[in-house]
C-alpha positions, 0 to 999 in steps of 0.5 A, a space after each residue: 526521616 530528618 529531611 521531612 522535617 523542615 516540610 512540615 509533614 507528619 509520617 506515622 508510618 514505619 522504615 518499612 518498604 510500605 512506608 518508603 514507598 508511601 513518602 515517595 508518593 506523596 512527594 511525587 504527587 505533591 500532597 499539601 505539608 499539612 497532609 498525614 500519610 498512614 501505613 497500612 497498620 494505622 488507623 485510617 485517616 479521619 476528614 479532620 486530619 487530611 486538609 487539602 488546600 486545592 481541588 483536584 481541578 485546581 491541582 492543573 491550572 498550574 499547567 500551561 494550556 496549549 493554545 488551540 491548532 490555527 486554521 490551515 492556510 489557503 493553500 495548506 491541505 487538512 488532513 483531518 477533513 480529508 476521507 480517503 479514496 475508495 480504491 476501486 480493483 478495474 474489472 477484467 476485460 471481458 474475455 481477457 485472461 491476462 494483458 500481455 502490454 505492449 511490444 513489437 510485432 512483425 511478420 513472416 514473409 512469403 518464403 516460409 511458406 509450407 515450412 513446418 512450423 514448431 507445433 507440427 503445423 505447417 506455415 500458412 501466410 493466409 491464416 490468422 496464426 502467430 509466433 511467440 517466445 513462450 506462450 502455449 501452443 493454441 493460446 488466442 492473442 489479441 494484437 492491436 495496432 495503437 496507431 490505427 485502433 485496428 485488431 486481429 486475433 491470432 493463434 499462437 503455433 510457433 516459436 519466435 522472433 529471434 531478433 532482439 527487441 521484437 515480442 510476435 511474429 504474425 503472419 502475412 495474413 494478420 499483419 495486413 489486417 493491423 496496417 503492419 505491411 507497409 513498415 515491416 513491423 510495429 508497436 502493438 497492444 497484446 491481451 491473451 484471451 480465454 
């Protein structure tokens, strides 16, 4: 307590925690010298004992005030005025289940026909069929030929192709339908119908 002393600050208070605690507030806060701190069991200070020399606003002015945020540059963004994009989920093509992308198709020729074919069926080049490495049996395909803009549906009811790289096989029917006769095989948009 011998410390305080040279502040000028009076403590009516004991070495109990309450006033210890009470001291290090007041320091912290920085309360004027003049200023009389009360334990708990003390009479509650009266308007003539407590003089503060600065209002609570006065107490911040010795603060540095942080000079307003300057205006973005011409070509600097403000992110602050920006409203976010709305996204938006694409609707579902109709009669899309799912977009299989893109891949390389080519087609059975003339000597398969009249083989059986994996679900039992046998091979027909005339009709709108197809081989694929894992779709079901029966699924509708849609392949279209990016380079023309020309389509054809197909069923799938074999499995293949075996050569790398390649995604369906179609047959002759279908192939000639898309414009793939000509080049033996060819890049194509795939979706899986309903």
């Amino acid at each position: 307590m011998n410390r305080l002393k040279p502040i000028g600050m009076k403590l009516k208070a004991s070495h109990s925690a309450l006033g210890v605690s009470a001291l290090v507030a007041a320091l912290v806060v920085g309360l004027p010298a003049n200023a009389t701190l009360f334990a708990q069991d003390a009479a509650p200070p009266t308007s003539a004992a407590v003089e503060y020399s600065t209002t609570f606003e006065e107490s911040f002015q010795k603060f540095e005030v942080l000079p307003p945020a300057p205006e973005p540059a011409d070509h600097a963004v403000d992110i602050t005025r920006i409203d976010p994009p709305i996204e938006v989920t694409p609707k579902p093509e109709a009669g899309v289940r799912r977009n299989l992308g893109s891949g390389v198709a080519s087609y059975y020729g003339k000597r398969f026909a009249g083989r059986q074919t994996a679900n039992g069926e046998r091979f027909n080049p005339r009709h709108m069929t197809a081989a694929h490495k894992t779709l079901p049996f029966g699924s509708k395909v849609r392949v279209t030929n990016p380079r023309n803009g020309k389509v054809v549906i197909v069923r799938i009811n074999d499995r293949g192709p075996y050569i790398r790289g390649r995604h369906i096989d179609l047959s002759r029917a279908a192939a000639e339908k898309i414009g793939l006769i000509q080049r033996g095989h060819g890049k194509v948009e795939m979706a899986l119908l309903h």
